[in-house]
KEMARTOR-984055 format. One record per atom (N, C-alpha, C): residue number from 1; residue in three letters; atom name; y, x, z. Coordinates in pm, 1 decimal, m for minus. Last residue first. Layout:
NUM:Ala:CA:Y:X:Z
...
***
This chain:
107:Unk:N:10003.2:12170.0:10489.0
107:Unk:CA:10010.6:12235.4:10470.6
107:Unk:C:10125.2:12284.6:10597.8
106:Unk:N:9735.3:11924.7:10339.9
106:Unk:CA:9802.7:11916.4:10457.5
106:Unk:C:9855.7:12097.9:10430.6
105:Unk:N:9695.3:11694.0:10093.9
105:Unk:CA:9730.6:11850.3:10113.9
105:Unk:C:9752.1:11815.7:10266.9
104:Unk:N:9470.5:11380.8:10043.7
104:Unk:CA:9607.6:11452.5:10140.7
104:Unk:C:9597.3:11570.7:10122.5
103:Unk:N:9407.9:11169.6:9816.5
103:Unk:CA:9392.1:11284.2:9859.9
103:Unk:C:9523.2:11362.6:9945.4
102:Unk:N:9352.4:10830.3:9728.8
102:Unk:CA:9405.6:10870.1:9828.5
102:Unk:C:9365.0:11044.3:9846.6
101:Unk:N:9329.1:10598.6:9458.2
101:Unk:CA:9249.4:10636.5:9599.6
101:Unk:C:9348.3:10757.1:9627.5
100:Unk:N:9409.2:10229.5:9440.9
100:Unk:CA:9409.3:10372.8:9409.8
100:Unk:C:9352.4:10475.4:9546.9
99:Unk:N:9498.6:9941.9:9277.1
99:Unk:CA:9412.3:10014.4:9385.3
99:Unk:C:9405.3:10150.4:9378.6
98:Unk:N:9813.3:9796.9:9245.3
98:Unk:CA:9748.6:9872.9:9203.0
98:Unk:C:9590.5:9930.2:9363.9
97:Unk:N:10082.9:9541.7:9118.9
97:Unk:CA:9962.6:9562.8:9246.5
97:Unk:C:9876.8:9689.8:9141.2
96:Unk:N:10410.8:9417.9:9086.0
96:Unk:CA:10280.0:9533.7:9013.4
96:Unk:C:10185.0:9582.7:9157.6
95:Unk:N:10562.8:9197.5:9134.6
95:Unk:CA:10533.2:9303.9:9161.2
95:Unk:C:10405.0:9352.7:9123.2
94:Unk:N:10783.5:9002.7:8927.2
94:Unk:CA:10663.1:9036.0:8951.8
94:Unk:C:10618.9:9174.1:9028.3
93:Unk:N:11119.8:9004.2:9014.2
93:Unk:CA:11029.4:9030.6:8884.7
93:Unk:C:10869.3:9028.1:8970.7
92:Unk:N:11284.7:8976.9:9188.3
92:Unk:CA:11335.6:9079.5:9066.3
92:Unk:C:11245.1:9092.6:8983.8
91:Unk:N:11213.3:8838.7:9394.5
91:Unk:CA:11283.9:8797.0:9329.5
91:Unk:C:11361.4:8853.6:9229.5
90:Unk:N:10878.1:8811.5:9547.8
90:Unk:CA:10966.1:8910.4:9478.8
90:Unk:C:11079.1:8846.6:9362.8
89:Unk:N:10774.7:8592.4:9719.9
89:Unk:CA:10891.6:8679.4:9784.9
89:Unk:C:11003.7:8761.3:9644.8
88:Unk:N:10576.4:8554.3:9547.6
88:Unk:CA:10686.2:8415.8:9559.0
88:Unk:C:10787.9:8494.5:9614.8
87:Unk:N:10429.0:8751.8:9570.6
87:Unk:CA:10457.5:8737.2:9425.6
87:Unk:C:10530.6:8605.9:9457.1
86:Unk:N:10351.4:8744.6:9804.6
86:Unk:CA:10425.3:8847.9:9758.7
86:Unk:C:10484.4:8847.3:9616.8
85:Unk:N:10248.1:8507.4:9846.3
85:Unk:CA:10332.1:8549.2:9888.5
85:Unk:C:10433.3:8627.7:9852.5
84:Unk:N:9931.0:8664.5:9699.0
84:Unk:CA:10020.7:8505.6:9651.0
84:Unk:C:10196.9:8455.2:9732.1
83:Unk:N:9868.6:8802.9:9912.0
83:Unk:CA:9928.8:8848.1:9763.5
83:Unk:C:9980.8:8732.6:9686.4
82:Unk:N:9817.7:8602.3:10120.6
82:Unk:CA:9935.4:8758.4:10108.4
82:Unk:C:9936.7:8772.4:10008.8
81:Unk:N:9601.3:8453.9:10020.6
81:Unk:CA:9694.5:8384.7:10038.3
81:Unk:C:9838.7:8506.2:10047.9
80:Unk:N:9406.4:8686.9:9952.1
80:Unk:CA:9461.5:8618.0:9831.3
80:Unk:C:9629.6:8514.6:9868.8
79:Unk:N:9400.7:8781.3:10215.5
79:Unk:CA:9390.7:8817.3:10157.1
79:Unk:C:9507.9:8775.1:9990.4
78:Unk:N:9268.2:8497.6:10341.9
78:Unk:CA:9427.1:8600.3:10367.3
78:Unk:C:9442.3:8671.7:10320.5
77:Unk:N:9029.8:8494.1:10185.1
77:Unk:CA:9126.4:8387.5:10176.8
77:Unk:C:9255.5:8434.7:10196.1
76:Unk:N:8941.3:8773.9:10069.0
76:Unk:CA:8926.6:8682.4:10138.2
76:Unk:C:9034.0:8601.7:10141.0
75:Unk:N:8840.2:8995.6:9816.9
75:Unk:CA:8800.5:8859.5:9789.4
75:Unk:C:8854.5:8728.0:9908.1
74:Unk:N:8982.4:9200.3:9938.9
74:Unk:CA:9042.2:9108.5:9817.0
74:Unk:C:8969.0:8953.0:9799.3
73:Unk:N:8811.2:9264.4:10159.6
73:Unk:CA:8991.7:9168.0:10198.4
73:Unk:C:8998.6:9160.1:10073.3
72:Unk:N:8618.5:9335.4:9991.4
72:Unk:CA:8580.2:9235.2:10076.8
72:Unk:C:8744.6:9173.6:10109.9
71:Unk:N:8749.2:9563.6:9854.1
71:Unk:CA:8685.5:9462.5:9764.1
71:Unk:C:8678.8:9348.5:9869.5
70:Unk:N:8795.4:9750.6:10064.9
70:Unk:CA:8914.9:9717.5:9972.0
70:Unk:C:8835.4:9594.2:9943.2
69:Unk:N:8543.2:9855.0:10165.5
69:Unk:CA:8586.6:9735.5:10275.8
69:Unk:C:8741.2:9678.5:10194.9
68:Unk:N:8439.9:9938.5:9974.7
68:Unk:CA:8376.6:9825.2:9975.2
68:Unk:C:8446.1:9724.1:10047.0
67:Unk:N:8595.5:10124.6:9980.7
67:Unk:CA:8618.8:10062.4:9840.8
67:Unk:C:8544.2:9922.8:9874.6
66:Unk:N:8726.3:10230.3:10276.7
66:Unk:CA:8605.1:10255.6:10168.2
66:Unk:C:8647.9:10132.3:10074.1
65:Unk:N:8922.7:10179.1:10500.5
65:Unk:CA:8819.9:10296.1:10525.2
65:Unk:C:8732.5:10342.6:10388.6
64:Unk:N:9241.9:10123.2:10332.2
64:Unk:CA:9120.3:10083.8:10381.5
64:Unk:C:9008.5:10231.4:10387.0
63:Unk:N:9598.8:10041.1:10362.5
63:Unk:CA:9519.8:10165.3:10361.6
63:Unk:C:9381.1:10101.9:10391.7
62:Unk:N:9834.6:9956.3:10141.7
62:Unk:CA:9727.9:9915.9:10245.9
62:Unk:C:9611.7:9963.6:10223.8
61:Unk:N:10188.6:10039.9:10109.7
61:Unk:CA:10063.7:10080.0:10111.0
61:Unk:C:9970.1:10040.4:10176.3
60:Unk:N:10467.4:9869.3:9942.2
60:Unk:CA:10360.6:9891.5:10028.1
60:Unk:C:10222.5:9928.3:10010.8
59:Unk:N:10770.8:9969.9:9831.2
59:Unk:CA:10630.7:10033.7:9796.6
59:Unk:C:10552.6:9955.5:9896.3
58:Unk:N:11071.8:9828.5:9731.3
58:Unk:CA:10977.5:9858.3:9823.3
58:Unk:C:10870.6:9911.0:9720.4
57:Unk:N:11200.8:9853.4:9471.5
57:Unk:CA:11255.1:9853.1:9603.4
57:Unk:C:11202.1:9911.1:9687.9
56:Unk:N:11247.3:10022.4:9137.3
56:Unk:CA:11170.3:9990.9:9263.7
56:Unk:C:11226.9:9939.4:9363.9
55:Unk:N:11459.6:10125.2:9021.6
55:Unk:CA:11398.0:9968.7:8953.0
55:Unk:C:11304.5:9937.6:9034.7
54:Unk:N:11771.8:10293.6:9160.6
54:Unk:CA:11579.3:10261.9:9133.2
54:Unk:C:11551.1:10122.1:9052.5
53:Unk:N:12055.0:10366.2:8959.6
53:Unk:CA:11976.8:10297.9:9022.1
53:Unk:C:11778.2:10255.3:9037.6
52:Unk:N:12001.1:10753.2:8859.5
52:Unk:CA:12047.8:10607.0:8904.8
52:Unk:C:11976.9:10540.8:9025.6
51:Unk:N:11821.0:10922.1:8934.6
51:Unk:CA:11837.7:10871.4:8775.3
51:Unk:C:11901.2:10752.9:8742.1
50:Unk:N:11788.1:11028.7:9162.0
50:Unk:CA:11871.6:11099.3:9072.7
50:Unk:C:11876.7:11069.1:8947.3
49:Unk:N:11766.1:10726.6:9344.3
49:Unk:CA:11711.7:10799.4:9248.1
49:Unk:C:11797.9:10871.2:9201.1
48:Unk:N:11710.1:10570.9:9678.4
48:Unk:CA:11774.3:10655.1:9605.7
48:Unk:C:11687.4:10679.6:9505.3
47:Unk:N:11545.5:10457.1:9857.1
47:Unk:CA:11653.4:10429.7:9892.2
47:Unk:C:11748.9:10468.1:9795.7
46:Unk:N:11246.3:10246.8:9904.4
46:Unk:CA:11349.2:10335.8:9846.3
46:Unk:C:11491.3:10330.2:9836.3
45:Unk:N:11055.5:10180.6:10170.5
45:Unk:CA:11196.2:10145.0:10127.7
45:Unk:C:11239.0:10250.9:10045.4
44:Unk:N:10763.0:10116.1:10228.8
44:Unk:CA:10845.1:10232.5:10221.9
44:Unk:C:10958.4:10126.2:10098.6
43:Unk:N:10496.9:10063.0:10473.2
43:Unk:CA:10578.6:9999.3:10380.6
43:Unk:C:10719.9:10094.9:10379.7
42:Unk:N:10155.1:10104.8:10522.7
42:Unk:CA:10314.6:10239.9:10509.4
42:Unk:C:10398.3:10118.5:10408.3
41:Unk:N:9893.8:10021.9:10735.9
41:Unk:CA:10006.6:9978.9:10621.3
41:Unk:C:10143.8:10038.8:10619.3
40:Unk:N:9546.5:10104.5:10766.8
40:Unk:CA:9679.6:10136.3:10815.6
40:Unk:C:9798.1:10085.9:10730.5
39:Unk:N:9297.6:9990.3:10786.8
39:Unk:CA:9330.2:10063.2:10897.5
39:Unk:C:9466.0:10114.1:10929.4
38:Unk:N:9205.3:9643.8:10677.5
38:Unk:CA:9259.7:9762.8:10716.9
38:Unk:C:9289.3:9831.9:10792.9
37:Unk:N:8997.8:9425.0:10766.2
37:Unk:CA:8927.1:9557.2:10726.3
37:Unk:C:9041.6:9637.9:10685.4
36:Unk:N:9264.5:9194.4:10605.2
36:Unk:CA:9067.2:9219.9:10691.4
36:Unk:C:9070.5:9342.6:10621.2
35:Unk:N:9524.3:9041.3:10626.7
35:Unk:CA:9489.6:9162.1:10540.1
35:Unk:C:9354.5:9208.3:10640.4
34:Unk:N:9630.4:8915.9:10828.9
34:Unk:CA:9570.8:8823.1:10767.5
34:Unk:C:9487.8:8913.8:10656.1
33:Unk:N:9845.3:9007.3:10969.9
33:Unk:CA:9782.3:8923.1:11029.2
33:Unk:C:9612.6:8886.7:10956.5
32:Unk:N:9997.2:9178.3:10865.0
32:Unk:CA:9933.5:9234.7:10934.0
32:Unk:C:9808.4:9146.7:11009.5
31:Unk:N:10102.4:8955.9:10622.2
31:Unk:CA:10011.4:9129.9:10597.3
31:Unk:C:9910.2:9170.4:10738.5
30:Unk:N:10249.7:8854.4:10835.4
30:Unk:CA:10105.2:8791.9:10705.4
30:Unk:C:10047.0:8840.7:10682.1
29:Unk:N:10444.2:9054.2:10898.0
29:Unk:CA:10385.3:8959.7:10969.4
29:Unk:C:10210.2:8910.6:10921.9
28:Unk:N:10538.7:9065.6:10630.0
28:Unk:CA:10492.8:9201.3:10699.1
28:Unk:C:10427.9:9126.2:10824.0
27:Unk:N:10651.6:8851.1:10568.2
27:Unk:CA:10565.7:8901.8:10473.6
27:Unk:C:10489.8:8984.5:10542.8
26:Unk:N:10801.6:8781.1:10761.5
26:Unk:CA:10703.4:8614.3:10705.5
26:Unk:C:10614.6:8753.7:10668.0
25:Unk:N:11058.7:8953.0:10835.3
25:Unk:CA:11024.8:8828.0:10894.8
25:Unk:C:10922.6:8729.6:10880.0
24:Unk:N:11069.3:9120.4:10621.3
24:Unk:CA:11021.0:9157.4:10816.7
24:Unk:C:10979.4:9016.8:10874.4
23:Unk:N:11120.2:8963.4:10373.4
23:Unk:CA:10954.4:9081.6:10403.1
23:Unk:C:10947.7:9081.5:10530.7
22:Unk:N:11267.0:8797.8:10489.3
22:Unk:CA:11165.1:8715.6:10407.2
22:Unk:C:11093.4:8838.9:10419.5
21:Unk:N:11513.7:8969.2:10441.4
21:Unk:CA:11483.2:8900.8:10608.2
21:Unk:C:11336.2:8801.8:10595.9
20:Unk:N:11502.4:9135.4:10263.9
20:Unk:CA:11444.3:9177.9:10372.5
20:Unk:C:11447.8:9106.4:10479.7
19:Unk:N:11570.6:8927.6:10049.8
19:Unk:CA:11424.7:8988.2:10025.4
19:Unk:C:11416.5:9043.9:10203.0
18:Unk:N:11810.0:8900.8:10159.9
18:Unk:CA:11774.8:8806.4:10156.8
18:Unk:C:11593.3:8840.1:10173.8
17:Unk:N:11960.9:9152.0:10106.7
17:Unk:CA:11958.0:9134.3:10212.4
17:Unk:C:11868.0:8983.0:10246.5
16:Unk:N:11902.4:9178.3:9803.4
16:Unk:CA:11859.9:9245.4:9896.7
16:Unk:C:11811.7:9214.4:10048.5
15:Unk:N:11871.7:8962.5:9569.7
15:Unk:CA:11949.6:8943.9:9686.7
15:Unk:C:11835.6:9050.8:9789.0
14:Unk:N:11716.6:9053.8:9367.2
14:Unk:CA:11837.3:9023.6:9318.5
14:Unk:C:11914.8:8952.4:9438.6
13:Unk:N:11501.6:9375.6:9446.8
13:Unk:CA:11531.2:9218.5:9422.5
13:Unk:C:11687.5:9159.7:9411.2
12:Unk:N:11355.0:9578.6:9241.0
12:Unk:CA:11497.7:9568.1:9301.5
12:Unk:C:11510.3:9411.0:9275.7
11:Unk:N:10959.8:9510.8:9239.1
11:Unk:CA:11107.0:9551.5:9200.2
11:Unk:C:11209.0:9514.1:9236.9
10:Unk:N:10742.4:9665.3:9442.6
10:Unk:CA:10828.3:9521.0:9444.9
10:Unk:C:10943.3:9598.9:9361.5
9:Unk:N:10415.0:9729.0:9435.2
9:Unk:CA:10521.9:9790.5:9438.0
9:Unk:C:10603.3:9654.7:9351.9
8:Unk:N:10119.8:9779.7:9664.6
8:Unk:CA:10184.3:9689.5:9576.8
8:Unk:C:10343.5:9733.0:9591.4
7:Unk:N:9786.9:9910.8:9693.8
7:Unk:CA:9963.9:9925.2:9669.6
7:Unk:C:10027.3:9842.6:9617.5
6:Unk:N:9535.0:9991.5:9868.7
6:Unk:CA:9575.5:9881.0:9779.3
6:Unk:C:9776.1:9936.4:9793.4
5:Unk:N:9313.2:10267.8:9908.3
5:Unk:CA:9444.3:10211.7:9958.4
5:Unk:C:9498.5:10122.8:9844.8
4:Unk:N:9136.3:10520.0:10049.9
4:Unk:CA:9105.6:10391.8:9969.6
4:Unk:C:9252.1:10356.2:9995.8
3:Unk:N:9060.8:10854.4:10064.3
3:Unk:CA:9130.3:10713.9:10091.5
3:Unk:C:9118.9:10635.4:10021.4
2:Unk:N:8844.7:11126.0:10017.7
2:Unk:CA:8955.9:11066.1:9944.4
2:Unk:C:8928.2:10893.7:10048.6
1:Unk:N:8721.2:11340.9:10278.0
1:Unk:CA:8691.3:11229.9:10189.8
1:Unk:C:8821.9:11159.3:10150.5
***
């Protein structure tokens, strides 16, 4: 069965070292605290592009069992209060939130 998983992707913030003491330290904390009904969160650092510089920084992934249990942490208070965070943290621009579902190859 395909994954459920909320994504939110942060553009290259304009003090690096600043964005990551504000994501480990407040954001990723909040997330884990306060995000209902997930089962797993992949926060991914890009590090490189063969097309230059990325316009991405981070990726985070928040993984849920079903669409219903995605919809219920959107509607909840921690919920809304983390994504309202994340959009005061990102200092390169708005981060682009997406829901999307999930198929693994395993090989």
């Amino acid at each position: 069965m395909a994954g459920v998983k909320f994504i939110v992707i942060y553009p290259r913030p304009t003090d690096i070292d600043a964005f990551e003491k504000v994501y480990q330290d407040e954001h990723v904390p909040m997330a884990v605290a306060k995000l209902e009904g997930k089962t797993k969160l992949v926060a991914t650092k890009v590090l490189a592009s063969p097309q230059g510089t990325p316009p991405f920084y981070r990726i985070a992934e928040i993984h849920f069992p079903s669409m219903g249990a995605l919809e219920a942490s959107a509607a909840s208070v921690g919920t809304k209060e983390t994504l309202a965070h994340a959009v005061t943290i990102s200092t390169g621009g708005r981060p682009i939130f997406l829901v999307a579902e999930e198929e693994t190859f395993t090989f």
